[in-house]
C-alpha positions in Angstrom: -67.7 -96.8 -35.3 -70.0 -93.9 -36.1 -67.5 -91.9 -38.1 -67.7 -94.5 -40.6 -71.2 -94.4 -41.8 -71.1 -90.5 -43.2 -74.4 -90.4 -44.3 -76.0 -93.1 -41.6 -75.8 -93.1 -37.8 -75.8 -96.0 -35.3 -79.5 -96.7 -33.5 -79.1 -96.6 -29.6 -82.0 -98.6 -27.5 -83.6 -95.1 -27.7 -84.1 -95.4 -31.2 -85.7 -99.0 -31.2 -89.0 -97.7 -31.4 -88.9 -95.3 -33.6 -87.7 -98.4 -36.2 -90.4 -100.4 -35.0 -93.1 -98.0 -36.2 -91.0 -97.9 -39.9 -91.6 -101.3 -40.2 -95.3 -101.4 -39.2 -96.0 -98.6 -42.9 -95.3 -102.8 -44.4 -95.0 -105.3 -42.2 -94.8 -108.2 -44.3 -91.9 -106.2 -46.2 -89.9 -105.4 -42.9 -91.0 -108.8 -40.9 -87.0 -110.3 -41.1 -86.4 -106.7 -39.3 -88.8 -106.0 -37.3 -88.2 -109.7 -35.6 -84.8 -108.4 -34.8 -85.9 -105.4 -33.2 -88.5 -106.5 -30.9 -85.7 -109.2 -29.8 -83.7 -105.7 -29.2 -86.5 -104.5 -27.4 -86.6 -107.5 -24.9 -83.1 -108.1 -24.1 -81.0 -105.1 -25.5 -79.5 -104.6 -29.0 -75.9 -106.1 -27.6 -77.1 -109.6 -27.3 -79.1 -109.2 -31.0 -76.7 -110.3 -33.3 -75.7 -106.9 -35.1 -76.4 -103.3 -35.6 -79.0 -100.7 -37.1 -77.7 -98.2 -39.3 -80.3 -95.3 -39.6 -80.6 -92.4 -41.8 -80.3 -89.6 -41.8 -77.8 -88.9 -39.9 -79.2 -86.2 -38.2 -83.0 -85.7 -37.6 -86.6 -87.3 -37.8 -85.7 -91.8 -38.5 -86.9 -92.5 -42.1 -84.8 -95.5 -42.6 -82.7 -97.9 -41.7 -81.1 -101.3 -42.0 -80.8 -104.6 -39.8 -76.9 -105.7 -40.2 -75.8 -109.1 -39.2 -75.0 -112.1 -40.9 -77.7 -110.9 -43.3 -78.5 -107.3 -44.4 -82.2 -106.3 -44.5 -83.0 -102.4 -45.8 -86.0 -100.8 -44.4 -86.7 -98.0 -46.4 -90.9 -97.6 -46.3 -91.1 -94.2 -48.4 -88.9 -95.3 -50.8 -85.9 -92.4 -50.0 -83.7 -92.2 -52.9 -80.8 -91.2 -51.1 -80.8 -93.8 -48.4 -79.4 -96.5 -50.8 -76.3 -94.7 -51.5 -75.8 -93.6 -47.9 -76.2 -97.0 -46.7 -73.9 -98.7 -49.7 -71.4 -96.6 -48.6 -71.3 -97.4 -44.9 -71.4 -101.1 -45.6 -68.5 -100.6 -48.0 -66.9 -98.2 -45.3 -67.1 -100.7 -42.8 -66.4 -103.9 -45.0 -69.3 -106.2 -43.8 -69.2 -109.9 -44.8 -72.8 -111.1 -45.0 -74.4 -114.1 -45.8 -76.9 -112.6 -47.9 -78.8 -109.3 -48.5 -83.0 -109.6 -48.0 -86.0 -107.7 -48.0 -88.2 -105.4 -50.5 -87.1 -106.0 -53.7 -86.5 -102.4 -54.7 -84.2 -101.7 -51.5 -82.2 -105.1 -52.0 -81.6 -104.5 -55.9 -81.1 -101.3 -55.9 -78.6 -101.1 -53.1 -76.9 -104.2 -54.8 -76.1 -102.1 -58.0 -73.8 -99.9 -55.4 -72.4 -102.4 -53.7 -72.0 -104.8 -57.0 -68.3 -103.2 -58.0 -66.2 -103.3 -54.3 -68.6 -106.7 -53.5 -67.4 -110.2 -53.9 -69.6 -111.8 -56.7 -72.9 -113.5 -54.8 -73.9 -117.2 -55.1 -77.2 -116.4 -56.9 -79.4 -113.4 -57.2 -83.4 -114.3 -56.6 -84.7 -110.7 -58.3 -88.3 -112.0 -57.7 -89.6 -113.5 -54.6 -93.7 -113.6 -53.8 -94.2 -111.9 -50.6 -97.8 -113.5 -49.5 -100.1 -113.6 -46.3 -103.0 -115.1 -45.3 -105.6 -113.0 -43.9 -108.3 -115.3 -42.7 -109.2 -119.0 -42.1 -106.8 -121.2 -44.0 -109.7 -122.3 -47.4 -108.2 -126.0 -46.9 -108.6 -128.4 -44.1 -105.5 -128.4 -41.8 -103.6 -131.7 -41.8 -104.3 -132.5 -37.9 -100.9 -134.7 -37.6 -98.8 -131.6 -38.0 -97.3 -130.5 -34.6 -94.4 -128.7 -33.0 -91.1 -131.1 -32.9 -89.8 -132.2 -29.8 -86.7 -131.7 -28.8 -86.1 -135.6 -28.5 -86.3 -135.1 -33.0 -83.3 -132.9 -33.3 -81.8 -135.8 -35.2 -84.0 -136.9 -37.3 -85.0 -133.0 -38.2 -81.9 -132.0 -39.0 -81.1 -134.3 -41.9 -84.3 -132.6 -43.5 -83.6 -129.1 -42.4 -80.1 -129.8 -44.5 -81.8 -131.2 -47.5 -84.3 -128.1 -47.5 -81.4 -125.8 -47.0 -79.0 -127.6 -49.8 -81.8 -128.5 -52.5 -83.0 -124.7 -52.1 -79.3 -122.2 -51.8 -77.2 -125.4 -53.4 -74.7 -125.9 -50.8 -74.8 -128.1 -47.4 -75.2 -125.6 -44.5 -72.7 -127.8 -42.6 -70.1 -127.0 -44.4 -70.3 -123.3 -43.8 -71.6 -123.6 -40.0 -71.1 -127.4 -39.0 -71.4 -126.0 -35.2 -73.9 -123.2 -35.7 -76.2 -124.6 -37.9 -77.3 -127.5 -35.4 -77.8 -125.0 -32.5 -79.8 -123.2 -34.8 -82.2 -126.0 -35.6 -82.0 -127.1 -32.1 -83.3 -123.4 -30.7 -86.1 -123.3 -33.2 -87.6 -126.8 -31.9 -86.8 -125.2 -28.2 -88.3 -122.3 -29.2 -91.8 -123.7 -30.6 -90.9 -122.7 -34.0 -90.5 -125.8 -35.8 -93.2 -128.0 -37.0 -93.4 -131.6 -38.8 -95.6 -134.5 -39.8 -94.7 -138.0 -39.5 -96.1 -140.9 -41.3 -94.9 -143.7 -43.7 -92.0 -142.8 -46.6 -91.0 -145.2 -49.0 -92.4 -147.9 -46.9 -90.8 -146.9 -43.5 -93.4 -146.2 -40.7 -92.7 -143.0 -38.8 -90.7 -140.6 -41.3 -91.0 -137.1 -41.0 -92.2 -136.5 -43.9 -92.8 -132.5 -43.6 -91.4 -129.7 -41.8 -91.3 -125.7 -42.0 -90.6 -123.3 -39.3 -92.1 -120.0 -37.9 -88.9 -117.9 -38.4 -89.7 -114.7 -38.1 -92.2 -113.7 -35.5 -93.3 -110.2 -34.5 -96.4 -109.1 -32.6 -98.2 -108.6 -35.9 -97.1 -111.5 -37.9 -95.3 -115.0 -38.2 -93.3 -115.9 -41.3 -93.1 -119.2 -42.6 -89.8 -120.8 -43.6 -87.9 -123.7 -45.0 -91.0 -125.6 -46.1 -89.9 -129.2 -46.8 -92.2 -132.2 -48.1 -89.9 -135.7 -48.5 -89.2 -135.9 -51.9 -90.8 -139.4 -52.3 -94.4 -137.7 -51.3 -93.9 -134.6 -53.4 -96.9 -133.6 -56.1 -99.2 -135.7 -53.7 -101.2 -132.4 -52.1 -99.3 -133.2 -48.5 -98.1 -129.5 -48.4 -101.2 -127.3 -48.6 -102.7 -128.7 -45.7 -99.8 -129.2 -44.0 -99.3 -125.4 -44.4 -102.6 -124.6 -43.3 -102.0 -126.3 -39.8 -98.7 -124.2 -39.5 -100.8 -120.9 -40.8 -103.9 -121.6 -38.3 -101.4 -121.4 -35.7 -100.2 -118.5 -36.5 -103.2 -117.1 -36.7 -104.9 -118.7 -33.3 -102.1 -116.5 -32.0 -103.4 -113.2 -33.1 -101.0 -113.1 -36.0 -100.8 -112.4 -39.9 -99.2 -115.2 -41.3 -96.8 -114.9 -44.3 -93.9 -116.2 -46.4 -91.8 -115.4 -49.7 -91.4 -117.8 -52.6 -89.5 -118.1 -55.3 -91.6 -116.7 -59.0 -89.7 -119.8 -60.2 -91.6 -122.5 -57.9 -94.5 -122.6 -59.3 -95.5 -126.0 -57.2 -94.5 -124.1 -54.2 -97.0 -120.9 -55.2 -99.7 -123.4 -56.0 -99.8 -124.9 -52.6 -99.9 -121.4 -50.9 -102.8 -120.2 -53.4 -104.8 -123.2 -52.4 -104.5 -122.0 -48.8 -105.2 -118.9 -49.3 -102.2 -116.7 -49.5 -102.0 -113.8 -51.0 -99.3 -111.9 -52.9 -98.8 -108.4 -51.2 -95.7 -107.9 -52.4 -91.7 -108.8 -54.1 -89.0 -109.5 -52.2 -85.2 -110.3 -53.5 -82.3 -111.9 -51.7 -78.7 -112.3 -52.6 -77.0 -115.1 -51.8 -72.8 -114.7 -50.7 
């Protein structure tokens, strides 16, 4: 496989490290990357799901990406030529991806080379909020937010799907009716998912909220999926929902963070009232 990536090569255990510390110059940038990596350092980059292309070839790591079902380019110093060199690998080695995330610059930018030999994405999101929380949530926590048991994984899947559909515009079941389950099923086994039950259009006992800790590293936890029932939306139910989720996070000696769309201004609003901060823009393209 290495002859195919000219201007990249492929990172070896022995390199895992040296990534790592890339991703530490931004962490919130490289969270989706560095998650991957310190999975790679626990149980070996065969059982992680895909590969890390670095670059240069040759010499000193200043770069890389996280190829899997997604693509996420880590390039801290901003290296000019590690866009082409890595849009020619991927085209080299024909990836099919779900979508392509991370700093906006990296994710844009490599999209322009890819954008003529690449089937035409679902969407493009060119401007995405990168935020943390540094500090004490500035809201109350909502104290009936808690981790889902696995005994839920039926009633949170249903809102996992409408989070997923109302936000990329297509049912994840039809793409991964098997996967897609197991996945929702391994972030409640995992402690990653959280809800809040309580009364929805006059039925007792509805979850009414849910996000998940995605993306964990030792520095930082990133939020994801945030879901409040459509019936309870506009109520103020998220913020302090959020800051249960974020207090967590944070209890665990973590950063806590997210990315939003520019577009959802409800969705910004909530995470301002918090106390999260924009640090930076992320993009994603959606196949």
């Amino acid at each position: 496989m290495r002859q195919l990536f000219t201007g990249l090569r492929l990172l070896r255990e022995e390199d895992l490290a040296e990534a790592l510390k890339l991703c530490r110059v931004d962490p919130a940038a490289s969270i989706l990357a560095a998650a991957r990596i310190e999975g790679a350092l626990r149980s070996g980059l065969r059982d992680g799901g895909g590969m890390l292309l670095g670059y240069p070839r040759f010499g000193e790591l200043q770069a890389f990406a996280w190829v899997g079902s997604n693509i996420v380019p880590v390039n801290p110093f901003g290296l000019a030529d590690f866009r082409p060199a890595l849009a020619d690998g991927l085209s080299r080695h024909g990836t099919a991806v779900s979508s392509i995330v991370g700093a906006s610059d990296e994710v844009l930018g490599l999209w322009r080379m890819l954008v003529d030999d690449w089937p035409a994405p679902r969407d493009i999101r060119p401007v995405q909020y990168s935020m943390v929380l540094r500090g004490a949530p500035r809201v109350m926590p909502d104290t009936t937010v808690r981790l889902a048991e696995p005994s839920e994984h039926g009633e949170l899947l249903p809102a996992c799907v409408a989070m997923f559909t109302e936000e990329v515009g297509y049912s994840p079941l039809k793409a991964a009716p098997h996967s897609y389950p197991e996945r929702v099923r391994w972030l409640i086994d995992s402690g990653s998912a959280w809800i809040s039950r309580g009364e929805v259009d006059g039925r007792s006992n509805e979850i009414r909220f849910k996000t998940e800790v995605g993306a964990t590293t030792s520095e930082m936890g990133q939020l994801q999926g945030v879901w409040v029932h459509p019936s309870l939306r506009g109520r103020g139910l998220a913020a302090p929902a959020i800051a249960a989720v974020a207090a967590s996070v944070a209890s665990q000696g973590r950063t806590p963070s997210l990315y939003v769309n520019d577009f959802n201004a409800p969705a910004i609003a909530a995470y301002e009232r918090v106390g999260f901060e924009r640090v930076g823009t992320y993009a994603t393209i959606l196949f």
